[in-house]
Each structure stands twice: as C-alpha cells, then as structure tokens.
C-alpha positions in Angstrom: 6.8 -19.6 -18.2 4.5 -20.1 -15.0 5.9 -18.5 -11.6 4.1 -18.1 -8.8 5.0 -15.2 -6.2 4.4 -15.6 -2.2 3.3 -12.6 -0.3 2.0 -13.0 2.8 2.7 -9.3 3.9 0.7 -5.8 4.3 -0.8 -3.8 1.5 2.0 -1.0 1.3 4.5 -3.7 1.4 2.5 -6.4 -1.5 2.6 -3.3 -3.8 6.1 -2.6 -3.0 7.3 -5.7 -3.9 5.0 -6.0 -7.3 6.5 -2.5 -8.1 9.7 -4.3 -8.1 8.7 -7.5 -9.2 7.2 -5.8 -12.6 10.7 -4.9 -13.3 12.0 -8.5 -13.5 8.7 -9.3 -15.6 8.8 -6.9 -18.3 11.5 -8.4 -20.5 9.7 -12.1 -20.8 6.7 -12.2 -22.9 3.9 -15.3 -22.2 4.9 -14.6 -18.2 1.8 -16.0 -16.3 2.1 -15.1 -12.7 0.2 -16.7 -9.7 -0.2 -15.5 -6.7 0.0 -17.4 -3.1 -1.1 -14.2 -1.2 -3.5 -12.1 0.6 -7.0 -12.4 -1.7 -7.9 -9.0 -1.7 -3.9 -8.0 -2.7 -4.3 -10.1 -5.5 -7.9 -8.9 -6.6 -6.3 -5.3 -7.0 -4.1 -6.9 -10.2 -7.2 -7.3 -12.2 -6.4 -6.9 -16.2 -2.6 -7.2 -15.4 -1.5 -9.4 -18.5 0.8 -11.8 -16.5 -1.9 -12.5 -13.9 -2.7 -15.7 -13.2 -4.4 -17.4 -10.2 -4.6 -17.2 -6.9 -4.1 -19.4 -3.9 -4.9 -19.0 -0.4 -3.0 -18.7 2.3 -5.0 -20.5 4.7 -4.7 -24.3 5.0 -2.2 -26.9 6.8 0.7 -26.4 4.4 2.3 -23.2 5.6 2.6 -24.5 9.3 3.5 -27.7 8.0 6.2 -26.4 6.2 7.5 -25.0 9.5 7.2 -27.8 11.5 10.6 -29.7 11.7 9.2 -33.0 10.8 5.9 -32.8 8.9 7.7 -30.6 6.1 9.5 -33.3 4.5 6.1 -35.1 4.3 3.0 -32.7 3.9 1.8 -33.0 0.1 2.7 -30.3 -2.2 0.0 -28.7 -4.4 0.3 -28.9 -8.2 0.4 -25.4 -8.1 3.7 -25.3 -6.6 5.0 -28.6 -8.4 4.3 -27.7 -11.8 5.7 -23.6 -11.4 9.0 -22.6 -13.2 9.9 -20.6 -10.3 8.5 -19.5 -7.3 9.6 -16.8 -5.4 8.5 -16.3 -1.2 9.0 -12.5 -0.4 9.4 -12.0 3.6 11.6 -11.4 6.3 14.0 -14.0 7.8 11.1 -16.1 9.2 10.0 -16.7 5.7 13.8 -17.9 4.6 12.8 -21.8 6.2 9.9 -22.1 4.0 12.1 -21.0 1.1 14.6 -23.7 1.8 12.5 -26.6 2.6 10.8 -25.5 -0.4 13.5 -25.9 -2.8 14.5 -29.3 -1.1 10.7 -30.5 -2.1 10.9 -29.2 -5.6 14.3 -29.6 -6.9 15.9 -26.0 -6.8 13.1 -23.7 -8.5 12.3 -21.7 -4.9 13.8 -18.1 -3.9 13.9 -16.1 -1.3 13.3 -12.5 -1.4 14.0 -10.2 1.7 10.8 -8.1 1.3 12.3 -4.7 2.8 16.4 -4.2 3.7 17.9 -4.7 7.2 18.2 -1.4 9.5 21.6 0.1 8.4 22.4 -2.0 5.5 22.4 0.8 2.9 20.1 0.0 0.5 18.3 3.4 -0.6 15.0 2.3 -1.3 13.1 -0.9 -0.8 13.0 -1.1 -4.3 16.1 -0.8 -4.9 16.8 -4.0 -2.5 14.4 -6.4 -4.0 15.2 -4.7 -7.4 18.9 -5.7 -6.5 18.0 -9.6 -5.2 15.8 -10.4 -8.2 18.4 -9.0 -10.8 21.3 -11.0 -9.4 18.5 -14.3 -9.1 17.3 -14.3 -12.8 18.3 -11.9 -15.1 17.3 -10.1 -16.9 15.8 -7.1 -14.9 14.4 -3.9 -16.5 16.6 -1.2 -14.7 13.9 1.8 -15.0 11.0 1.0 -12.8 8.5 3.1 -10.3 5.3 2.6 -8.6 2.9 -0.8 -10.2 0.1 0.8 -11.7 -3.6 -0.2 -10.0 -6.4 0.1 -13.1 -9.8 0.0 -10.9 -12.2 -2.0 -12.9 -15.5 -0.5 -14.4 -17.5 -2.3 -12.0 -15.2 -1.0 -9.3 -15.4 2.2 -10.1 -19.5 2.4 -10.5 -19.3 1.1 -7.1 -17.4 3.8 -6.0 -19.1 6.6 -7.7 -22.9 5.4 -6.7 -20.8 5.6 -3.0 -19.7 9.2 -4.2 -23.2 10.5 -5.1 -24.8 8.8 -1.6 -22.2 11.0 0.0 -24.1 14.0 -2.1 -20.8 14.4 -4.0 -21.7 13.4 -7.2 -19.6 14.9 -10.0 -17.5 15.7 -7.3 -13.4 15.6 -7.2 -12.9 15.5 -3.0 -9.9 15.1 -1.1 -9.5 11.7 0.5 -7.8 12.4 4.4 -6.6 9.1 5.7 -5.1 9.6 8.9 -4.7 6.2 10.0 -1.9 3.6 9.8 -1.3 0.1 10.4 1.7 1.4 12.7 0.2 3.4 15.8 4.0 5.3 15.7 3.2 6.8 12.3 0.3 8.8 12.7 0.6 12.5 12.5 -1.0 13.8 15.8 -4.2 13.7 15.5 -4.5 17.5 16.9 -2.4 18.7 13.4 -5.0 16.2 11.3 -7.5 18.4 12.7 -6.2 21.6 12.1 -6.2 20.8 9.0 -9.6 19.5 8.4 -10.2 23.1 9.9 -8.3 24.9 7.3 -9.5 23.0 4.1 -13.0 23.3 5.2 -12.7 27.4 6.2 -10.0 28.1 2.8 -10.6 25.9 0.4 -13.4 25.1 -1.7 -13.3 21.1 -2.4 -14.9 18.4 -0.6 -13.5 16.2 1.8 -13.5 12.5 2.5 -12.5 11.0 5.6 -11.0 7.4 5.5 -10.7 4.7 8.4 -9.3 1.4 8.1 -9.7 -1.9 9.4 -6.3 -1.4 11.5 -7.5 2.3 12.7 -10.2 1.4 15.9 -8.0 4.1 17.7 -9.5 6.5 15.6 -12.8 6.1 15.3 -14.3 8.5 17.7 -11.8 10.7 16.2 -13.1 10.2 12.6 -17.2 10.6 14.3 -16.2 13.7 15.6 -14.8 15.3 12.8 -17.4 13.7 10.8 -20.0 16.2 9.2 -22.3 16.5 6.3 -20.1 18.5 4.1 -16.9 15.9 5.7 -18.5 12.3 6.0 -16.2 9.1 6.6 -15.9 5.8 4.8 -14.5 2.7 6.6 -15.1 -1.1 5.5 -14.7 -1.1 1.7 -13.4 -3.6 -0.4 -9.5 -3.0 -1.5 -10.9 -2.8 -4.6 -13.8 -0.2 -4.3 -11.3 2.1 -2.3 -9.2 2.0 -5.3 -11.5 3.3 -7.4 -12.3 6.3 -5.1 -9.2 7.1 -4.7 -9.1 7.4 -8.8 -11.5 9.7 -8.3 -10.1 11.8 -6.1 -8.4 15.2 -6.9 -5.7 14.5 -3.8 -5.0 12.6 -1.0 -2.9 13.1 2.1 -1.8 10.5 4.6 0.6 8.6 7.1 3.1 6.0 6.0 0.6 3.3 5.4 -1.0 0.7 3.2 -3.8 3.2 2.1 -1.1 5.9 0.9 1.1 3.2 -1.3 -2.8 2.6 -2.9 -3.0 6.0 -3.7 0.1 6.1 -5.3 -1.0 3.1 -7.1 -4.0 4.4 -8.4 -2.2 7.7 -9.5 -4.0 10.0 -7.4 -2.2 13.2 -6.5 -0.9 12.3 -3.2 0.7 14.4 -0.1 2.4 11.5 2.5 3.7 12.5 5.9 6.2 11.0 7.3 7.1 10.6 10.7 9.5 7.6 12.5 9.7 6.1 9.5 12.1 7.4 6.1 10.5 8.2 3.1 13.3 7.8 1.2 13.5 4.1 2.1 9.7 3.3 2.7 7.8 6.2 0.4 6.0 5.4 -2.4 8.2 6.1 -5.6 5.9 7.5 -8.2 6.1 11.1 -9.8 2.3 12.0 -8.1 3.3 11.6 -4.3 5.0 13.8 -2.4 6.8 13.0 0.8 6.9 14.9 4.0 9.4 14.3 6.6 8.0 15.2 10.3 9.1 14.4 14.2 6.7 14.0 16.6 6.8 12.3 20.2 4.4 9.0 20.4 2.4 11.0 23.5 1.7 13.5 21.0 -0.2 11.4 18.9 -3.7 11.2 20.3 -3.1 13.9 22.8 -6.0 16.3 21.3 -8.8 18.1 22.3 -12.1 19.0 21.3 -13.3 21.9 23.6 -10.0 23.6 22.0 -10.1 25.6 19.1 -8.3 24.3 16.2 -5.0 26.5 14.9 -3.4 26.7 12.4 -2.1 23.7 9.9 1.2 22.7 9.6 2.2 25.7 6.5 3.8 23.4 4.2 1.2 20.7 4.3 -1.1 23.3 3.8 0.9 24.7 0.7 1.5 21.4 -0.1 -2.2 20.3 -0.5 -2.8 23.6 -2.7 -0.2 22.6 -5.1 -1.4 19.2 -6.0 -5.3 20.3 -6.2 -3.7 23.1 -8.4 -2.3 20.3 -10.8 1.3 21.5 -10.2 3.8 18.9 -9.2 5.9 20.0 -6.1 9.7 19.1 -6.4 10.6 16.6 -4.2 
C-alpha cells in the first residue's frame, strides 16, 4: 500500500502529526509512505521503514487547486494518481484542497484537522488526529507517544566536529533555546537570563545557546549572553540540530518547534509553557517535562543588561538539576 501524507505546517506541528500518524501505520506491514511536505521535515524520517519519497511543495498545483476554475483542470501528478490514500493534515483552509482532491481522484483523499478547535475538548492534539484517523481507516494502534528522530551517522559527525569547534568535545552541554516561532511564548527574556546566570555560577556543565530562523528578536539577546564557556548556534540544518540535541545531557525551552525535536530525539527535555497549554500542545514523551507559567507579553523583552541578574525561577532550576541527574520528575 502507497499513501502519501500532506504537511504543509511548522516543525512542532509535522512531528505531532507523524507521532499520531505512526499509530495508524503500525498495524500494516509493506506501508510506503510519501511525503508532500516541508523538505527538511521530511529529511528528519531518514531510516524510517515506511518512508518513501518526497515531493515539493512549491509549483502551480497547490494554488491551482484553490483557484475556483483551474482546479478541475490543472494536471495531477502520478504521485497523487497512483497513491492508495492520501491524507492533507491542516486547518480549515486546507479542507478545499481535500475536496477537490477527492473529486480528481475518485474518493481516496482525507482530511485531517492538524490541531483541535479552541474549546472542543479534545485533550491532546494527538488524541484529535489519533481520533480522525481511527474512525477514517481502521485499524489504529491505541498506545502511541512521541515519533522517534534517529540522527544519521553522518548527521551526527557533523554535529560532534561542531561540538569539538565549540571546545566541547566529549562534552554533554545543555542546549538553551529560548526562542519560538510564536513571539507570545517566550519566557521573558530577563528569567532566560537569570538562568544562564545560575547554571553558569552552580552548575558544572556546559551550555549551548540556540537561535532559530524565526528568533531575529533575539539575536542581540543571544550576542550578549554569548561567551566562550556559553557560545550560540543558529543556521543549522534540521537534521544537524538533531543530532546535537542527541548529544545533549538536557534541554530547556519555550513551546516551539525546536522543543518537539528534542523530544524527538530523546533528549532530556524541561519545556516552559506560557499562553499556550501543555496538556494540549506539549510534547508527549516520558523525557520532557512541562512547565506551566503566566507572563504579560510587555514582559517578554523587557530586560536589562546594566542589571544584575537574580535569581532563576526555583522550579526550573530544580527542574534542570533533576534531568541532568538522570532522574525523571513526575509530571
């Protein structure tokens, strides 16, 4: 059987839905599975058995497929012709493509809501695209967590040649990401450096700063707090960031892409909350624990250097000692 799975969405929410998908492709053996997605999603799935190919996302057919005349008539690839099934995972704009879909093809689209409506219930956004694919096509393994991201062996003597350039070779550091793809969901940036403070003054383990490509806001923060002992990595492949994180002792973070990788990768992993609910949008995997916090949006990058840092938020700090002490906290 050949499906092929649309994704057009953000890294925390790609691994999301693969977390759930997984479930619905345990139980059939000889399952090939492309992907219609974001490249460097897909290139994360390396040595999954059901992968497949990819297909890009760029082209005429997407927009044609939205346009109210030209969708009847654009050409469809092979790759969608010849599929068993193809799901499209998205939000409500996402449903049109679904449906004009399964008029070209003869019934063999679905549509997946990719996360659950405000209010509707649903615990988890597993739990709703768990729920949607069961009643689509079962069966659907009922057990499930957190997809599993394997970094390659290339990957991962990328990332420790990266390690030892930082001076940290045979080292285990903490990987800080502070950033998010949401401005709303960083933790101040004033309690992010408090706690730099603290690991660097009480504990004894190197530290790695991360910026992503979303985080531009932060990067004076990240130069400032930059030092020899504390340097910063921004720009790497999906991949190559994997593989640090595997390498990594802990990681602590904001509700964002980079703390559902961690997850991922099975790195112990502290994730603060703030406007968002864990227990609907938190990673679910046994090494992450989820902090819930409320903080104003002036707060956020209302901090300042000439002030002396104080102390960290106590239970992040306690936190962050369990996890490098190889204890898992109870959620």
């Amino acid at each position: 059987m050949r499906v092929v799975v649309f994704h057009q969405g953000a890294l925390g929410d790609f691994l999301l839905a693969l977390s759930a998908f997984e479930g619905w492709c345990e139980p059939r053996a000889g399952l090939i599975v492309d992907f219609w997605s974001k490249r460097e999603h897909v290139s994360l799935l390396s040595g999954k058995e059901y992968l497949g190919d990819f297909y890009s996302l760029d082209g005429l057919l997407i927009p044609s497929l939205f346009d109210d005349v030209l969708w009847e008539k654009v050409p469809l690839p092979e790759f969608l012709l010849n599929a068993d099934q193809v799901f499209i995972f998205g939000q409500e704009g996402s449903r049109t493509v679904a449906e004009r879909l399964k008029a070209r093809t003869g019934g063999k689209v679905d549509w997946l809501r990719s996360f659950p409506l405000p209010g509707c219930g649903e615990a988890h956004v597993l739990d709703s695209i768990h729920n949607q694919l069961a009643r689509l096509r079962p069966p659907c393994r009922r057990k499930w967590g957190m997809t599993r991201v394997t970094p390659s062996l290339s990957a991962t003597s990328a990332a420790n040649k990266l390690l030892q350039g930082l001076g940290l070779k045979d080292a285990r550091p903490v990987l800080v990401h502070p950033g998010s793809g949401g401005t709303k969901k960083i933790w101040p940036l004033k309690n992010w450096r408090n706690l730099l403070n603290w690991i660097e003054n009480e504990l004894s383990v190197p530290v790695i700063l991360s910026r992503g490509p979303a985080d531009d806001r932060l990067k004076e923060f990240c130069r400032l707090m930059t030092t020899e002992e504390k340097p910063v990595i921004s720009g790497l492949p999906l991949v190559e960031l994997a593989a640090v994180l595997s390498l990594c002792s802990a990681y602590i973070g904001c509700d964002s892409g980079v703390s559902h990788l961690a997850a991922a990768c099975g790195t112990p992993s502290l994730v603060i909350f703030g406007p968002t609910d864990p227990c609907v949008w938190g990673p679910k995997a046994a090494n992450v624990y989820s902090l819930k916090r409320t903080w104003a949006e002036a707060e956020i990058f209302d901090w300042n250097m000439d002030v002396e840092p104080g102390e960290p938020d106590g239970e992040v700090a306690l936190n962050l000692r369990e996890l490098l002490a190889g204890r898992r906290i109870k959620q």
